[in-house]
FIMAR-471904 format. One record per residue (C-alpha): residue in three letters; x, y, z. Coordinates in pm, 1 decimal, padded with zeros to 6 digits. Each point is the difference from the previous one (the first is absolute). Last residue first. Example, Ala and Ser with C-alpha at 12.3 -4.5 7.8 and 13.67 -1.06 7.14 Angstrom:
2
   rest       east      north         up
    SER    01367.0   -00106.0    00714.0
    ALA   -00137.0   -00344.0    00066.0
***
This chain:
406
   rest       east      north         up
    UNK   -09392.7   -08037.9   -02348.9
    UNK   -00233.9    00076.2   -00241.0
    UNK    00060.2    00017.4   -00401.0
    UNK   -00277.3    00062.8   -00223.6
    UNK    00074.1   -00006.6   -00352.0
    UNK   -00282.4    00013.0   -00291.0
    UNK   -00211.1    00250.0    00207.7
    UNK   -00307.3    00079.3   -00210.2
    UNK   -00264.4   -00037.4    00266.5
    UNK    00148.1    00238.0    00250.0
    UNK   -00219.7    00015.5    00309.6
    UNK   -00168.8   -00322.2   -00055.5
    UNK    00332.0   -00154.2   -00030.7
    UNK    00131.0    00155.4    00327.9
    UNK   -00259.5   -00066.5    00177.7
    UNK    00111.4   -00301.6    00179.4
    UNK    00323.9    00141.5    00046.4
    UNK   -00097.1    00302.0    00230.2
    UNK   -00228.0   -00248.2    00203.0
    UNK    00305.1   -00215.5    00098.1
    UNK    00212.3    00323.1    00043.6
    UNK   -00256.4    00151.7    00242.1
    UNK    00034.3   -00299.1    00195.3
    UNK    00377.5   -00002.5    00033.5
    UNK    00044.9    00356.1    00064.4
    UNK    00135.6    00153.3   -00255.8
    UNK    00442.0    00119.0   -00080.3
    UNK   -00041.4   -00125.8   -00322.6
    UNK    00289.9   -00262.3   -00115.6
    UNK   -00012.8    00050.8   -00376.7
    UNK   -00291.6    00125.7   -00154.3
    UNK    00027.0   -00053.0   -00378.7
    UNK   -00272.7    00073.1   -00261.1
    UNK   -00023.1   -00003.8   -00381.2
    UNK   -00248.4    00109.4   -00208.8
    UNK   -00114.6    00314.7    00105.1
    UNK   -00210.3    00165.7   -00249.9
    UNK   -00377.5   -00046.1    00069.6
    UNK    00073.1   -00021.5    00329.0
    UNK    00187.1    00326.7    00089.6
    UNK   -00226.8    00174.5    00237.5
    UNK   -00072.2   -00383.2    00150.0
    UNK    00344.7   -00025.4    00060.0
    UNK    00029.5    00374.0    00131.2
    UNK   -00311.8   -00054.0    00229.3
    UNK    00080.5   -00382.0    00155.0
    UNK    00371.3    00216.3    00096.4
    UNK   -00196.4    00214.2    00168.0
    UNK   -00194.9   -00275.1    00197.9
    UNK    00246.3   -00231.8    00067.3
    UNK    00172.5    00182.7    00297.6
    UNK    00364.8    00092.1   -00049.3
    UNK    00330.4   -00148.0    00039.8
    UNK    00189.1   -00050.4   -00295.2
    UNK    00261.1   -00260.7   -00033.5
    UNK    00015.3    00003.1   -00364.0
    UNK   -00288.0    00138.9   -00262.8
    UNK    00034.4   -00057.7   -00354.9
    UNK   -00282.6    00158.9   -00265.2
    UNK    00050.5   -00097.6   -00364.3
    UNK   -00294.0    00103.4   -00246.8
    UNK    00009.3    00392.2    00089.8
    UNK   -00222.5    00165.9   -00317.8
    UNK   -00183.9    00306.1    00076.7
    UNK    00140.7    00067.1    00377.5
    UNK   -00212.8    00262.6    00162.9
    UNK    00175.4    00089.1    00276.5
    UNK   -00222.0    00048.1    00306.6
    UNK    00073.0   -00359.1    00106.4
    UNK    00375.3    00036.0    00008.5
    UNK   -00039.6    00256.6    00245.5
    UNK   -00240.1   -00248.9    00219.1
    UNK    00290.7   -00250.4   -00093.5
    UNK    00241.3    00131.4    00155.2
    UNK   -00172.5    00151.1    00273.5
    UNK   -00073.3   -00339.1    00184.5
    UNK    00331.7    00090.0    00087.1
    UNK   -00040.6    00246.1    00244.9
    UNK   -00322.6   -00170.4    00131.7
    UNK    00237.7   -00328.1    00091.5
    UNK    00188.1    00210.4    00271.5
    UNK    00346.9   -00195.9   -00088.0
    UNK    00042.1   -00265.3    00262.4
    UNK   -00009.7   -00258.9   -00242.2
    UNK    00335.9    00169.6   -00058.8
    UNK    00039.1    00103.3   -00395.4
    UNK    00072.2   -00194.2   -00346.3
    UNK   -00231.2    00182.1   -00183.6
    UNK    00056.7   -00106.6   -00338.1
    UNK   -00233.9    00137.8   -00286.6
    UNK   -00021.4   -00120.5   -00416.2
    UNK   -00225.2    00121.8   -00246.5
    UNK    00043.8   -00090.0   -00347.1
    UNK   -00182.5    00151.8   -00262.9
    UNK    00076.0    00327.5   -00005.3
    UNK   -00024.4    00255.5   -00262.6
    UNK   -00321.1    00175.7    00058.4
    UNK   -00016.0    00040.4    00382.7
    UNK    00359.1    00089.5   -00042.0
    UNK   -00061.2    00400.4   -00077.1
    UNK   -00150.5    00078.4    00322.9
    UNK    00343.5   -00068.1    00122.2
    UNK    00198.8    00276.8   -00180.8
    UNK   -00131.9    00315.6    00133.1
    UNK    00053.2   -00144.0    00353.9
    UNK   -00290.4    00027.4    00225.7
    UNK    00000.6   -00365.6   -00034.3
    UNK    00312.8   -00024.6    00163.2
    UNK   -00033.4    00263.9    00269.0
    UNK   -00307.7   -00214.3    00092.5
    UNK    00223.6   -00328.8    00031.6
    UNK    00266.2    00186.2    00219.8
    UNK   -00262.2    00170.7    00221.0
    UNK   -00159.5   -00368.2    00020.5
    UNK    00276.6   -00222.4    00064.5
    UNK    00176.0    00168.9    00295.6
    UNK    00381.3    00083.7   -00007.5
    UNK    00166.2   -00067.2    00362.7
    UNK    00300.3   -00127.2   -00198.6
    UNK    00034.1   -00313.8    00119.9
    UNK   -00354.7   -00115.4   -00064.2
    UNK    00017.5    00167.2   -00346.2
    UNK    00299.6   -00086.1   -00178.1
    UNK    00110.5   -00315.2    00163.6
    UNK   -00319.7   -00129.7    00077.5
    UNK   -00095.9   -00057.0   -00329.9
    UNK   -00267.1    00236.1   -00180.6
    UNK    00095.7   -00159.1   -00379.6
    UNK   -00207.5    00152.4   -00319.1
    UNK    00026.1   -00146.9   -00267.2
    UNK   -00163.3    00175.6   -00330.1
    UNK    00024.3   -00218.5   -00328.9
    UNK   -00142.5    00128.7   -00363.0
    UNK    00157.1    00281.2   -00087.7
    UNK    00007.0    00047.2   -00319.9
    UNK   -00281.6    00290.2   -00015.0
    UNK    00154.8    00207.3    00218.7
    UNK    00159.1    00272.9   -00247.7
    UNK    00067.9    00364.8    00176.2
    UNK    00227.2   -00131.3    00229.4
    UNK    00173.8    00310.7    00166.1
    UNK   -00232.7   -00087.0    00308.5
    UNK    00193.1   -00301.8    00061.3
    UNK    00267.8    00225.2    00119.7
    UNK   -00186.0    00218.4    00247.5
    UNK   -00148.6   -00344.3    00193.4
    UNK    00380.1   -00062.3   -00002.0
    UNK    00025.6    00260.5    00192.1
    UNK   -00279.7   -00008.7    00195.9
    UNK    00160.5   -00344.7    00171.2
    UNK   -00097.6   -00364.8   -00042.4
    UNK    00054.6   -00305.0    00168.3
    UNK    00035.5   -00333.1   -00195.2
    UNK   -00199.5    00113.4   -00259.9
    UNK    00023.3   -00176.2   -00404.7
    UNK   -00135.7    00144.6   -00266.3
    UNK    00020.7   -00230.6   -00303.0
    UNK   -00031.1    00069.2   -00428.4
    UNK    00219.0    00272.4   -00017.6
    UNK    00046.7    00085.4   -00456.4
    UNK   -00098.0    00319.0    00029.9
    UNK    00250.0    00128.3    00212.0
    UNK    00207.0    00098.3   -00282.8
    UNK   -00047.6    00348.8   -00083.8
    UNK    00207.7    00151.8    00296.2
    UNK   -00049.3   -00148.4    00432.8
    UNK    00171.2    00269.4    00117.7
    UNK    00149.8    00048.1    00344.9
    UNK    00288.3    00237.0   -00057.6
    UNK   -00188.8    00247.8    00046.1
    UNK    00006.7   -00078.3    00382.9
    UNK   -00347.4   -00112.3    00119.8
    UNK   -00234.0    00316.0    00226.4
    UNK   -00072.1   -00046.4    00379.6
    UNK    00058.4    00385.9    00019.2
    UNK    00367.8   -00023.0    00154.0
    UNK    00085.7   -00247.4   -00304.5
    UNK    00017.8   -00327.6   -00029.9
    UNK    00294.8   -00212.5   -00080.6
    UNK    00111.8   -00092.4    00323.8
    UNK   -00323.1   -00282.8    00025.8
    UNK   -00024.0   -00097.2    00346.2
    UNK   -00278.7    00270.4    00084.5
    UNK   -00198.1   -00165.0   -00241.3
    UNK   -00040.3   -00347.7    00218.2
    UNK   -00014.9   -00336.9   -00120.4
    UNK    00189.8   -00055.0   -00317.5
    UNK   -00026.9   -00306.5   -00153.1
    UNK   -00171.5    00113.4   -00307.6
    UNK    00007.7   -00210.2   -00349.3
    UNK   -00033.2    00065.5   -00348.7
    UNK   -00066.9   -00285.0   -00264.8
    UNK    00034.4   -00049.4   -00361.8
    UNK    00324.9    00210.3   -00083.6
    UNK    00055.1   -00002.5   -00320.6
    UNK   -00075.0    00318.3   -00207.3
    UNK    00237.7    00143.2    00294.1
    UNK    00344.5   -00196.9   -00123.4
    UNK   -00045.9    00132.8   -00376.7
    UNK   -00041.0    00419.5    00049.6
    UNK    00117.3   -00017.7    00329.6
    UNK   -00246.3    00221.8    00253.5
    UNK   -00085.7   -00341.9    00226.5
    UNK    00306.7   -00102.5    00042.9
    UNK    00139.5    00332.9    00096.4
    UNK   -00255.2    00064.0    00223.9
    UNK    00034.2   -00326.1    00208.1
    UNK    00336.5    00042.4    00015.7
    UNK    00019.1    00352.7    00163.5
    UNK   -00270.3   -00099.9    00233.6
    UNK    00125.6   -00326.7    00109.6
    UNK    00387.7    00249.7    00038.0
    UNK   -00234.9    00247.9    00191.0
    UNK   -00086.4   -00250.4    00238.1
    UNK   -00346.1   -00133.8    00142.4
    UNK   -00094.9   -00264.9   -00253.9
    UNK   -00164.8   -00039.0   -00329.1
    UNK    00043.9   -00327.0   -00168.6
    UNK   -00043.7   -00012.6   -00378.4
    UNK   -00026.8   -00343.0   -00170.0
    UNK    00012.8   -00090.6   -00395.4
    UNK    00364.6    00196.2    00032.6
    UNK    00174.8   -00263.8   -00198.8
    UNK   -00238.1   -00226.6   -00177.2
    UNK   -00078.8    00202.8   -00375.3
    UNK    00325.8    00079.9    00030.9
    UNK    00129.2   -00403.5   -00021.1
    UNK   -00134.9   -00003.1   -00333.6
    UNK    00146.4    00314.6   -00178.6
    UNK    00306.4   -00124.0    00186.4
    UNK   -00031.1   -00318.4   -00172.2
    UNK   -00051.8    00120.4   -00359.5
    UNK    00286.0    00276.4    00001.1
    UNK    00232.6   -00237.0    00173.8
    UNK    00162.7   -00108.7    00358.3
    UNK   -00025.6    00314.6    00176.3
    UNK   -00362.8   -00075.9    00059.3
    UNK    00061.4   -00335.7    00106.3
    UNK    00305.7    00114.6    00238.8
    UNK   -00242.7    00250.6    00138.4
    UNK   -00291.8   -00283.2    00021.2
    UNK    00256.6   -00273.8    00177.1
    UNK    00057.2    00295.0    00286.1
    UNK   -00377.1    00054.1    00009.7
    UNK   -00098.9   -00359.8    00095.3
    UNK   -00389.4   -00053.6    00010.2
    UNK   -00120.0    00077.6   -00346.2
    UNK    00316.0   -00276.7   -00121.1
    UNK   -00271.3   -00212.1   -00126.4
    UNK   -00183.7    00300.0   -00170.0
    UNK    00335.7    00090.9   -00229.8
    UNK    00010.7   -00306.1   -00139.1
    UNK   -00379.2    00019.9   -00054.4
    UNK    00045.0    00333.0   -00165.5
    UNK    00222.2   -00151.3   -00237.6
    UNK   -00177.7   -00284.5   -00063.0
    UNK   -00288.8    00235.2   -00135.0
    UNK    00252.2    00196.5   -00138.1
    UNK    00038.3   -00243.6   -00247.2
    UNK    00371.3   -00148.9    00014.5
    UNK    00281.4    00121.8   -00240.7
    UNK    00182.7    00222.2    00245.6
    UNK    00053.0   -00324.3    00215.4
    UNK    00140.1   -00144.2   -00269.6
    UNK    00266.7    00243.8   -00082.4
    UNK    00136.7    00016.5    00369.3
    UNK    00044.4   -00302.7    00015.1
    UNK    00198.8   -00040.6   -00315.4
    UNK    00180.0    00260.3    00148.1
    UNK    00087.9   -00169.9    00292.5
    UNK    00043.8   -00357.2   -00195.5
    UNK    00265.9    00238.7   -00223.7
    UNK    00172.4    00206.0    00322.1
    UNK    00040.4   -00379.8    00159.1
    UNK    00119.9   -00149.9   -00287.5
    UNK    00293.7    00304.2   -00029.4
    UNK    00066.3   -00085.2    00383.1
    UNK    00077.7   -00359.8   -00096.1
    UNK    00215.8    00089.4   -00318.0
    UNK    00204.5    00240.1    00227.0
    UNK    00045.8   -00262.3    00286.6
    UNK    00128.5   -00238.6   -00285.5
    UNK    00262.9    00258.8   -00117.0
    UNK    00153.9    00043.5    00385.8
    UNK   -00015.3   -00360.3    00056.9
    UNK    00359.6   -00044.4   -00011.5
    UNK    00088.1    00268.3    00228.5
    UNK   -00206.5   -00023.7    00252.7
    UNK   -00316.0    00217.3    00067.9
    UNK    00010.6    00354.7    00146.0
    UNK   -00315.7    00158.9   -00117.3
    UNK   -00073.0    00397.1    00021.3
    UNK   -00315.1    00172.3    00014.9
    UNK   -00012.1    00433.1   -00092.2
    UNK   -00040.8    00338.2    00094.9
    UNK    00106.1    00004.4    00378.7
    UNK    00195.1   -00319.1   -00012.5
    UNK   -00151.4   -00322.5    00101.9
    UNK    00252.7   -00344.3    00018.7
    UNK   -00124.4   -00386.3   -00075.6
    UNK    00259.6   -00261.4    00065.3
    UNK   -00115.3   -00272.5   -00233.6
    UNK    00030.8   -00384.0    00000.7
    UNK   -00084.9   -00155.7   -00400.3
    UNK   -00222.6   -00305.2    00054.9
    UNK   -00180.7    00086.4   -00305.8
    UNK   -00360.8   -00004.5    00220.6
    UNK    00171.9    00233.1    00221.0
    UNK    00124.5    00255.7   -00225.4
    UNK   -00356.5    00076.5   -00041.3
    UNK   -00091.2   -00022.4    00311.8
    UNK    00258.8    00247.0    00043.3
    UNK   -00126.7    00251.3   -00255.3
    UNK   -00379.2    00004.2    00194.6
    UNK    00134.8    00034.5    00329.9
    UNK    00238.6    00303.6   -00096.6
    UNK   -00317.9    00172.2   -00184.5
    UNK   -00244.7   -00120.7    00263.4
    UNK   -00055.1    00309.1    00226.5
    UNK    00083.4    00342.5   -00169.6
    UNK    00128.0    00247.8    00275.7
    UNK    00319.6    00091.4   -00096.3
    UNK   -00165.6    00041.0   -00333.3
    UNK    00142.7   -00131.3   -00340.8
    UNK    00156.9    00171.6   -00282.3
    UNK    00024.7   -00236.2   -00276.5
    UNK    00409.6   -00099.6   -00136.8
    UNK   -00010.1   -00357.8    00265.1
    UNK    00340.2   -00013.5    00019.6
    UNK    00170.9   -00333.9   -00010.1
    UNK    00363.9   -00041.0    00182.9
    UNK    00203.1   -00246.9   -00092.7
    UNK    00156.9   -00263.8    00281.9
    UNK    00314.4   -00190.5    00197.7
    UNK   -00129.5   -00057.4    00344.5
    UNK    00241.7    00031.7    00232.9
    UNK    00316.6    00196.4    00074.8
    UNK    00341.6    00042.2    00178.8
    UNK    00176.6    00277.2   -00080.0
    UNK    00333.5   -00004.7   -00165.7
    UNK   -00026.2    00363.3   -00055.4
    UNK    00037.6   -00030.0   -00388.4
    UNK   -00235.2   -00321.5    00009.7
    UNK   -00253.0    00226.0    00177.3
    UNK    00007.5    00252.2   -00265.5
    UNK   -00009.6   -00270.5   -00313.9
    UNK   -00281.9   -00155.7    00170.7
    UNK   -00220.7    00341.1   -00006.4
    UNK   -00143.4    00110.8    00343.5
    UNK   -00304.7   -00084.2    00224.5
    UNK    00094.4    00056.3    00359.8
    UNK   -00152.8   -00128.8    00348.5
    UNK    00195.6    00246.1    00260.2
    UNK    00027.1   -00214.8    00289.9
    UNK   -00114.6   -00141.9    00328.4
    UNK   -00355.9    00211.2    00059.5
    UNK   -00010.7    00066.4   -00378.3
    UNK    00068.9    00283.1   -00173.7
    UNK   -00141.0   -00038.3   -00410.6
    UNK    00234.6    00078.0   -00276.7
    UNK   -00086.5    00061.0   -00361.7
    UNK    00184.1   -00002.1   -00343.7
    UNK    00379.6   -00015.9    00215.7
    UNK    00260.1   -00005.5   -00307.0
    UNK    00275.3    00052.8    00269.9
    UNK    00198.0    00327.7   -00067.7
    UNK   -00039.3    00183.8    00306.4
    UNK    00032.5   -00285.3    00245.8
    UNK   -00271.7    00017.3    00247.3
    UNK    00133.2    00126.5    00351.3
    UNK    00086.1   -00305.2    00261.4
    UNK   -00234.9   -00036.7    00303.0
    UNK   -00269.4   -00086.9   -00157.7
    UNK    00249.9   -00313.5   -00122.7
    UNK   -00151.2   -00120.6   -00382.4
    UNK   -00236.2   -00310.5   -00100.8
    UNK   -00016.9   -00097.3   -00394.3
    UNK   -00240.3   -00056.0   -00249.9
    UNK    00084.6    00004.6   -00335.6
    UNK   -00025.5    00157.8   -00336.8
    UNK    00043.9   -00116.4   -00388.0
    UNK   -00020.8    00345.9   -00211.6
    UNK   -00201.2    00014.1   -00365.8
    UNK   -00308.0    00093.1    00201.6
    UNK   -00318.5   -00170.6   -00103.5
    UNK   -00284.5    00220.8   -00109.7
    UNK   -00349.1   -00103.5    00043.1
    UNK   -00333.6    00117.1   -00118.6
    UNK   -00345.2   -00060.7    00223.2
    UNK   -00286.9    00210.2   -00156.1
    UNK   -00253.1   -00272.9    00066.7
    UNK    00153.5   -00076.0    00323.8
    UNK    00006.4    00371.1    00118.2
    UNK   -00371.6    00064.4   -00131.0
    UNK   -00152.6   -00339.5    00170.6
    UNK    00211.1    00107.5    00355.9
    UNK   -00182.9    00348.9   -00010.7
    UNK    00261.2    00197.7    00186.9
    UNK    00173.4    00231.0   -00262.0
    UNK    00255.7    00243.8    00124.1
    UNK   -00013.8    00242.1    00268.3
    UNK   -00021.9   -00078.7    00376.8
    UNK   -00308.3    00141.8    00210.9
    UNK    00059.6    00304.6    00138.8
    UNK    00108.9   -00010.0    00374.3
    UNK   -00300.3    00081.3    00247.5
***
């Protein structure tokens, strides 16, 4: 993979440290024979081959001498900061600009630096537009630094969903990027490569990124897919989780693997975790030949799941599997969840599980005293056992504020 290009890239940095130079020369454009060699003393400041012709840019005075023919009589503006190959807007931004003055522009990117072709007798009016543009820019940049961090932070919130806007935000300036951080690695997925692995650790180990990083998710559904595991079932060093883990608030399981089982056991601090999903959709677990209840017991013979029944409040389960799925097997889930005593779960959200009533009638009555809010979304019941289900639903759990069936 080619490194990325040097020079600046943040397009509100570039504009707010835009300075020009305009060359004392007058240039033009001009077409030249392929065919012919370049002469050695023509004035040439760039030269691009076309499919008919050599396109050249050279001074007047050297195309008057070889009684060329030419277009386009023009200065050339340099834009003096350093910009990226790579920076996207910088060109757009400028020509706008330009735009708005009805001055034409022929717009030309060196390796270090920007440069503006724009006719002749405009040249000192382009330069006055592009100096307005670097003040209003800075300006800009100014007043944003002067907000409360409160709008800040909800700047940077909006853009939660876009990562590419929350690197150029954080790029941007001291106040925004310490903003933006606080929303660019919120999520963790965990898959089945090294390269998930290797990114997942380093995330989580970085002194500023890791303190931020709200929810950790695992989609991977077998160990033996993992490459980063040793010959005795053991995680790579490089798997860490550091000092910073504290601050996970979700689990999140959409297929699991001992692994990762290994990881979570560096947590030594549970108590902010307050959301556990767990997701046993066909794609993981049907597919895969994996049955439900050696992988849920494995889990809660985990050194780190006993640990939860403290911290969570919100419960949520998918099943997603065949009808055809041997009902007993799944009934499981919430026997196991049954034997775990959980002191303080208020939110409990069940989709498209397919059980018998009766366990599940034990862990809501188990948790009645707490539970507050209820959603069973599509059960997988028999009609009439449903109807009955419902009906004692509000007996079971007097306190329920939300109860959502569907």
């Amino acid at each position: 993979m080619p490194d990325p290009s040097p020079g600046e890239s943040s397009l509100l940095k570039l504009l707010s440290s835009l300075r020009t130079s305009i060359h004392p020369d007058t240039f033009v454009f001009l077409t030249y024979p392929k065919e012919l060699p370049l002469p050695d003393v023509l004035g040439v400041e760039m030269y691009f081959q076309e499919r008919e012709q050599y396109t050249i840019i050279a001074t007047l005075e050297s195309a008057k001498n070889y009684n060329l023919d030419y277009v386009f009589p023009c200065r050339k503006i340099t834009c003096e900061v350093h910009s990226s190959l790579e920076a996207v807007g910088f060109m757009a931004a400028m020509s706008k600009k330009l735009t708005e003055r009805g001055i034409g522009a022929n717009p030309v990117s060196g390796y270090y630096h920007d440069h503006l072709f724009v006719p002749v007798d405009r040249a000192d009016e382009a330069v006055k537009a592009l100096e307005e543009l670097a003040k209003d820019a800075r300006t800009s940049h100014s007043r944003m630094d002067k907000l409360p961090p409160e709008m800040l932070d909800r700047v940077a919130r909006q853009l939660s969903n876009d990562k590419h806007a929350l690197k150029c935000l954080r790029l941007s300036t001291q106040k925004l990027g310490a903003a933006a951080i606080r929303y660019l690695y919120q999520e963790l997925v965990l898959s089945n490569t090294t390269c998930s692995w290797d990114y997942f650790s380093l995330v989580l180990s970085h002194p500023i990124y890791g303190r931020f990083v709200k929810s950790i998710e695992s989609s991977s559904p077998r160990c033996d897919c993992i490459d980063c595991v040793d010959s005795s079932g053991n995680v790579d060093r490089r798997v860490t989780l550091g000092d910073t883990s504290s601050g996970v608030t979700a689990l999140k399981f959409t297929g699991f693997c001992h692994p990762f089982s290994r990881v979570l056991a560096q947590i030594n601090d549970f108590s902010n975790i307050r959301k556990l999903e767990l997701d046993f959709s066909t794609p993981l677990f049907y597919c895969f030949n994996i049955e439900i209840r050696p992988f849920f017991e494995h889990t809660l013979e985990a050194t780190w799941f006993p640990k939860l029944k403290d911290t969570v409040r919100d419960l949520s389960i998918t099943q997603r599997l065949p009808e055809a799925f041997p009902v007993q097997l799944l009934d499981c889930l919430i026997l196991s969840l049954n034997k775990i005593e959980w002191s303080g779960l208020e939110k409990l959200s069940l989709n498209h599980i397919l059980l018998s009533p009766r366990p599940l009638e034990r862990l809501i009555r188990q948790h009645s005293e707490t539970l507050t809010s209820l959603r069973i979304i599509e059960p997988l019941i028999p009609p009439h056992q449903w109807t009955s289900f419902r009906r004692r639903l509000r007996e079971m759990a007097p306190k329920l504020k939300h109860l959502e069936c569907t």
